[in-house]
C-alpha positions as CSV (number, residue, x, y, z in Angstrom):
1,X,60.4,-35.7,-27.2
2,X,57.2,-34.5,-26.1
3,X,57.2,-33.8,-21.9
4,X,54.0,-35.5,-20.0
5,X,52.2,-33.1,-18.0
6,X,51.2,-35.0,-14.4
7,X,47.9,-34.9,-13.8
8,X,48.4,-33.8,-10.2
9,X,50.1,-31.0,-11.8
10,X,46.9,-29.4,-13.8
11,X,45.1,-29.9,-10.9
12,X,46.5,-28.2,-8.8
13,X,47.0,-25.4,-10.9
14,X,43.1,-25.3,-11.4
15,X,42.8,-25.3,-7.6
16,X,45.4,-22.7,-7.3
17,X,43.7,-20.7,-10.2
18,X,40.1,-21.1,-8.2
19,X,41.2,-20.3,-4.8
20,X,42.6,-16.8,-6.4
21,X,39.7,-16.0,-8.5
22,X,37.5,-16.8,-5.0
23,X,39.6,-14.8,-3.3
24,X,39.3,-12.0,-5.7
25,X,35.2,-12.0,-5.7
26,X,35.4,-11.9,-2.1
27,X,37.5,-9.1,-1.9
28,X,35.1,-7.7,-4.4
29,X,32.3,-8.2,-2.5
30,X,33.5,-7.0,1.0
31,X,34.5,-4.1,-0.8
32,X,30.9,-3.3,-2.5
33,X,29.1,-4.4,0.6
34,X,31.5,-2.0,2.7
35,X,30.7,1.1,-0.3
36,X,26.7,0.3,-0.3
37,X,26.7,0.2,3.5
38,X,28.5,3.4,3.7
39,X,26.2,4.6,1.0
40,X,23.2,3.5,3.3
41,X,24.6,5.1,6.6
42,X,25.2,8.6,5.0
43,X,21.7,8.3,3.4
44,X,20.2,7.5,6.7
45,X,21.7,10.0,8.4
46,X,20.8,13.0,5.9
47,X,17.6,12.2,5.8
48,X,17.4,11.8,9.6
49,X,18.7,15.5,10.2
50,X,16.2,16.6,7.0
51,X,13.3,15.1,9.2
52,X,14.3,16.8,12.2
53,X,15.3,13.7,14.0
54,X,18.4,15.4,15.7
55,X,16.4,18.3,16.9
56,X,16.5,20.0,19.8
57,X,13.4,21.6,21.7
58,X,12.5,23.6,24.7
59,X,11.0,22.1,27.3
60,X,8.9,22.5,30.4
61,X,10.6,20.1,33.3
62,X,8.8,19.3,36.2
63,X,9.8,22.2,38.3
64,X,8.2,24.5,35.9
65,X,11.7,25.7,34.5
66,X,12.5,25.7,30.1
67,X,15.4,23.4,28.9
68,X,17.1,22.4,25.7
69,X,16.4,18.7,24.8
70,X,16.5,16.5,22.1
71,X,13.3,16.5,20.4
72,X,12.7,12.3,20.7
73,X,13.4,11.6,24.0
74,X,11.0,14.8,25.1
75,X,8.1,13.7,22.3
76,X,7.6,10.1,23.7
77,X,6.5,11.2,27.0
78,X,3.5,13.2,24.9
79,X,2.8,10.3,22.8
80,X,2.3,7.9,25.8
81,X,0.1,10.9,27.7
82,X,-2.2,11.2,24.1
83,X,-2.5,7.3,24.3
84,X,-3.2,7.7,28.0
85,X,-6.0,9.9,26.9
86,X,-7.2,7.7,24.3
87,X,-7.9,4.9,26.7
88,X,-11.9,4.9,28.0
89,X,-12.1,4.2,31.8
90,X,-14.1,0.9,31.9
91,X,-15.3,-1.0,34.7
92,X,-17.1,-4.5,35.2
93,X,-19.6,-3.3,37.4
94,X,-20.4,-0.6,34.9
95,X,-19.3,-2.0,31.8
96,X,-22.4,-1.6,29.6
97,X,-23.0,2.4,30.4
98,X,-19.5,2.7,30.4
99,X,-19.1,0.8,26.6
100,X,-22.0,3.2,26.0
101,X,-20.6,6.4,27.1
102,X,-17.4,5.4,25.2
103,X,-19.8,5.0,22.1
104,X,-22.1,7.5,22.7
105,X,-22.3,8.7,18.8
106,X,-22.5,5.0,17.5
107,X,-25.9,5.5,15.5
108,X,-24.5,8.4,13.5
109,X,-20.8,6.6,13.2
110,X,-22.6,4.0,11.7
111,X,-24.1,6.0,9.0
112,X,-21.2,7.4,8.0
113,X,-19.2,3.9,8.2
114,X,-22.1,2.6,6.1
115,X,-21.2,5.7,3.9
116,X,-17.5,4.7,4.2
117,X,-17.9,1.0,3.2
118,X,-19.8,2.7,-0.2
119,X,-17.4,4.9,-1.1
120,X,-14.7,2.5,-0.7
121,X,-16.9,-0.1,-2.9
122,X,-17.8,2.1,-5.9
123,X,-14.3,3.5,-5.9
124,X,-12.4,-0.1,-6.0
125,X,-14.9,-0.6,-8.6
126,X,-14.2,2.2,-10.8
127,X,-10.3,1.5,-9.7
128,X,-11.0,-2.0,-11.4
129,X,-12.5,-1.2,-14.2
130,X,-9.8,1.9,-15.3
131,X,-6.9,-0.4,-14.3
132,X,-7.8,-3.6,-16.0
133,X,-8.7,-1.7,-18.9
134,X,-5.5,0.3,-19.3
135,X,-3.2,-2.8,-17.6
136,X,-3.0,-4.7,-20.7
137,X,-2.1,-1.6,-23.0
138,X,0.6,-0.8,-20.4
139,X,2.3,-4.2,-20.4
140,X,5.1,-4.7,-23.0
141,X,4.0,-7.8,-24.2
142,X,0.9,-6.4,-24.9
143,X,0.7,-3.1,-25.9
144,X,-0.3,-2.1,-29.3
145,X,2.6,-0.1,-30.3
146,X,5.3,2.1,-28.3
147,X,2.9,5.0,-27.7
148,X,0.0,3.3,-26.5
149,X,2.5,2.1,-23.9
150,X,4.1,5.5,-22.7
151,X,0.6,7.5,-22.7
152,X,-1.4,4.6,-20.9
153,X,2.1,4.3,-18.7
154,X,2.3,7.7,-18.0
155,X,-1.9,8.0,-17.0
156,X,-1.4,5.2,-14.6
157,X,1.3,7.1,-12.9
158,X,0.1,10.3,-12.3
159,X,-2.7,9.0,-11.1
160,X,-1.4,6.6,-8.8
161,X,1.6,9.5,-7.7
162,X,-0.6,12.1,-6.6
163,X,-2.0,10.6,-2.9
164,X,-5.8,10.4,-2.5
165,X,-6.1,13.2,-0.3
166,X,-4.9,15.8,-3.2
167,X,-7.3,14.3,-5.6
168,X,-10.1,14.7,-2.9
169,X,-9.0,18.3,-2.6
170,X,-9.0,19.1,-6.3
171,X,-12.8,16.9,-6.1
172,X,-14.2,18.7,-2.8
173,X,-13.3,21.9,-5.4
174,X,-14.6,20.6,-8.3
175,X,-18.1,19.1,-7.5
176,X,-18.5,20.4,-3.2
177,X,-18.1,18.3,-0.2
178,X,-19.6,15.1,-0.3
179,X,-18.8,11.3,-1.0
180,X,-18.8,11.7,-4.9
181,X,-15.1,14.0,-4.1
182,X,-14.6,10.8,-2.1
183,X,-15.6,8.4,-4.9
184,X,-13.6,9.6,-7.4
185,X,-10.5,10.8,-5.5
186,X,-10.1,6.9,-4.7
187,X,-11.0,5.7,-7.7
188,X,-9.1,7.5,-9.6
189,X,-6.0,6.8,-7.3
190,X,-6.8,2.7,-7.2
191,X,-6.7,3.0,-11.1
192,X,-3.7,3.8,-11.1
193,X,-2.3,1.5,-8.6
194,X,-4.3,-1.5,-9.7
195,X,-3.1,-0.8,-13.3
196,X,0.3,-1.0,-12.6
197,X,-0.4,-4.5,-10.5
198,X,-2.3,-5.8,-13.1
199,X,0.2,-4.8,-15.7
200,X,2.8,-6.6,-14.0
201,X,0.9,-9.5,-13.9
202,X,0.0,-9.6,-17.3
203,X,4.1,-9.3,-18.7
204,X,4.7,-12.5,-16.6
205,X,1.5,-14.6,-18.5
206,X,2.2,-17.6,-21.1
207,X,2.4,-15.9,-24.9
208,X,1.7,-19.4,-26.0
209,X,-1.8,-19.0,-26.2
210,X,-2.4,-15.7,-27.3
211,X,-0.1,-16.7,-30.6
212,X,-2.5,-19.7,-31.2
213,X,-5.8,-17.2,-31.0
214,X,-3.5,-15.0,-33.7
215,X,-2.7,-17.8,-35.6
216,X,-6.4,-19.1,-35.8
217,X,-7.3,-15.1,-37.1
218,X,-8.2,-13.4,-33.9
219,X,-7.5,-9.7,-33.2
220,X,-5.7,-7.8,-30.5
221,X,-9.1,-7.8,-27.9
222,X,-9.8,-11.8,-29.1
223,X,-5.8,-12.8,-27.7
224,X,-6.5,-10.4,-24.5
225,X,-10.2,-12.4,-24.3
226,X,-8.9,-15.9,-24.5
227,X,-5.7,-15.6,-24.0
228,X,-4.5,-13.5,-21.3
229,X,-7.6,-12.8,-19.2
230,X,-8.1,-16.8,-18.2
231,X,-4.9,-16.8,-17.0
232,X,-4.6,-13.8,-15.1
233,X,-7.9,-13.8,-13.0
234,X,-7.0,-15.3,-10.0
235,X,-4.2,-12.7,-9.6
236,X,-7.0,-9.9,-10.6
237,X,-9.4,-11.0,-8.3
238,X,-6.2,-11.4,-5.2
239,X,-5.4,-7.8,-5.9
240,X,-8.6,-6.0,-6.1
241,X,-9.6,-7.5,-2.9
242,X,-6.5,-6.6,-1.3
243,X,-7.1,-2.9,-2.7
244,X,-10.5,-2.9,-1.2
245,X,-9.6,-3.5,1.8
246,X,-6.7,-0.2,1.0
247,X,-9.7,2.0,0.0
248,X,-11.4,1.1,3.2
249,X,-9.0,2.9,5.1
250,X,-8.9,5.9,2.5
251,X,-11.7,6.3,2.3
252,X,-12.3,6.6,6.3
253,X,-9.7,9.3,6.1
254,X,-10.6,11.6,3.2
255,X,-13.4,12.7,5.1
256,X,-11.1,14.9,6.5
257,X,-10.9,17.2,3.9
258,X,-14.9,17.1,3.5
259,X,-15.2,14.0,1.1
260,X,-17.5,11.5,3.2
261,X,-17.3,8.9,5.4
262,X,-16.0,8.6,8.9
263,X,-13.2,11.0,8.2
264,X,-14.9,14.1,9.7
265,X,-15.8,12.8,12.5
266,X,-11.6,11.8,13.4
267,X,-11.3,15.8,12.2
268,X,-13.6,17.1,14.9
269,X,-12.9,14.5,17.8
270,X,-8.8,15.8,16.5
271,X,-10.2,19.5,16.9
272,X,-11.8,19.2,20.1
273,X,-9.6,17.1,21.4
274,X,-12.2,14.5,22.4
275,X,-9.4,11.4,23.1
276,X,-12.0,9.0,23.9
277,X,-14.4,9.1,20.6
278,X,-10.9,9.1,18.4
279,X,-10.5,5.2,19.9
280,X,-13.6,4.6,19.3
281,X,-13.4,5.3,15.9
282,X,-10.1,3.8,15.8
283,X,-11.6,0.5,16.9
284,X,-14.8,0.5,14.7
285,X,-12.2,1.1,11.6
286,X,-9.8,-1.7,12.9
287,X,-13.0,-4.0,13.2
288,X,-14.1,-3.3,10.0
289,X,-11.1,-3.7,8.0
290,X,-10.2,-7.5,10.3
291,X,-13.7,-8.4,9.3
292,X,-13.3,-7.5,5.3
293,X,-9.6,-8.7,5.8
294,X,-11.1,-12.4,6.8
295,X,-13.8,-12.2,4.1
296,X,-11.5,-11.5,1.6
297,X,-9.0,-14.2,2.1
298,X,-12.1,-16.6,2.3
299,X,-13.6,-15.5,-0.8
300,X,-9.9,-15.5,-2.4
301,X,-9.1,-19.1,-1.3
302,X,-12.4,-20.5,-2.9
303,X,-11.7,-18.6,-6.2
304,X,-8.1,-20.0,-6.4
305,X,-9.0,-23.2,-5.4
306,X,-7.4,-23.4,-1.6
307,X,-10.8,-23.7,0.2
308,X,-11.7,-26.7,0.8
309,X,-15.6,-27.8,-0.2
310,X,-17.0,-30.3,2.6
């Protein structure tokens, strides 16, 4: 005689079976969130002693006597007395000589931010150019073959791994001081930033299309023409704005190493310690990149479609 299993039986062994196996995954996952955070604490703290962050300095106290202290707490006093510097004394009555005092080199910083703006321009555009060319052999889905991949893979990262100011040194070396180190030390940089943007964006398109170009007889370039490039414009256009307004900033701080712009102008306000003309250039570049900043989000709106046309 076959026994009848109650139903109430089955379900609350499938209950009881859940409740464990819950249990189980959450005992898992206090576990591995107690390991990774244990993990992160012991990282943060090696690398906090390898930066120096537990250091301890001499310094001079009020009294004019040398004593051991830890290096933050004695540092932020300096910081706020270099700000202190940095701030221009302005006053209503005298505002206008005192704005002029404060920009007293304005006619030559506006050359050379003039001379900043073009090296940042010609250098997103060869970074567009060298990145959009190389992105689609660099995507999975698109690449020719295996080694096309790893050699337009591994161009894209050395030159994106090696910082701007290097390349401007080897440049500077290469072909003098100037804004053509400038030029190409950015440029070279953005391509292999915006290659590796752009290649991302191309592995997430639809392969629909580019199969039907195939299918209809079209080569590699006629799927990359008419099928992938339609689709991944906005994005292209999104990103290289974004990395102009990146090179902006670059390219206002490679001077420093003799490659153009405004850059040599924050080394010798740094060298002789004029506090004053450093916020004034520090002011003029935040301008500049809030006013490219807003232009770029308008121009990006309208080409994506957000704007809206009276």
């Amino acid at each position: 005689m076959t026994a009848v299993t109650d139903p109430s039986d089955v379900q609350g062994d499938a209950i009881s079976r859940f409740e464990t196996e819950f249990a189980a995954k959450r005992r898992s996952a206090r576990l591995n969130w107690f390991l990774g955070s244990a993990i992160f604490v012991v990282l943060f703290m090696i690398t906090a002693w390898l930066g120096d962050f537990f250091k301890v300095t001499q310094v001079t106290l009020p009294d004019g006597s040398r004593d051991w202290r830890w290096i933050i707490p004695a540092g932020i006093p300096r910081l706020g007395d270099y700000l202190v510097n940095m701030i221009p004394t302005l006053r209503w009555e005298t505002l206008g000589s005192d704005l002029a005092e404060w920009f007293w080199r304005w006619r030559i910083w506006l050359v050379l931010l003039i001379e900043t703006i073009l090296i940042a321009f010609m250098a997103t555009v060869l970074g567009v150019v060298g990145g959009f060319l190389l992105s689609f052999p660099a995507a999975r889905n698109l690449s020719p073959n295996k080694w096309v991949l790893w050699i337009s893979r591994r161009y894209l990262e050395i030159a994106r791994t090696v910082p701007e100011l290097v390349w401007a040194l080897i440049f500077v070396f290469c072909f003098s001081v100037g804004p053509m180190a400038g030029v190409l030390a950015i440029g070279l940089h953005a391509t292999g930033a915006l290659g590796k943007l752009y290649s991302e964006v191309n592995e997430n398109i639809d392969m629909r299309p580019l199969d039907g170009v195939k299918a209809a007889g079209g080569t590699w370039f006629d799927q990359i023409r008419y099928g992938a490039v339609p689709q991944i414009l906005p994005n292209i256009i999104s990103y290289t704005l974004l990395r102009f307004e990146i090179n902006v900033r670059a390219s206002s701080i490679i001077g420093y190493v003799g490659a153009g712009g405004l850059g040599q102008e924050f080394r010798t306000a740094m060298s002789l310690q004029e506090y004053t003309d450093l916020s004034a250039l520090f002011v003029i570049i935040f301008v500049t990149v809030m006013v490219i900043d807003y232009g770029s989000e308008k121009l990006r709106h309208r080409v994506i479609g957000m704007e809206k046309h009276p």
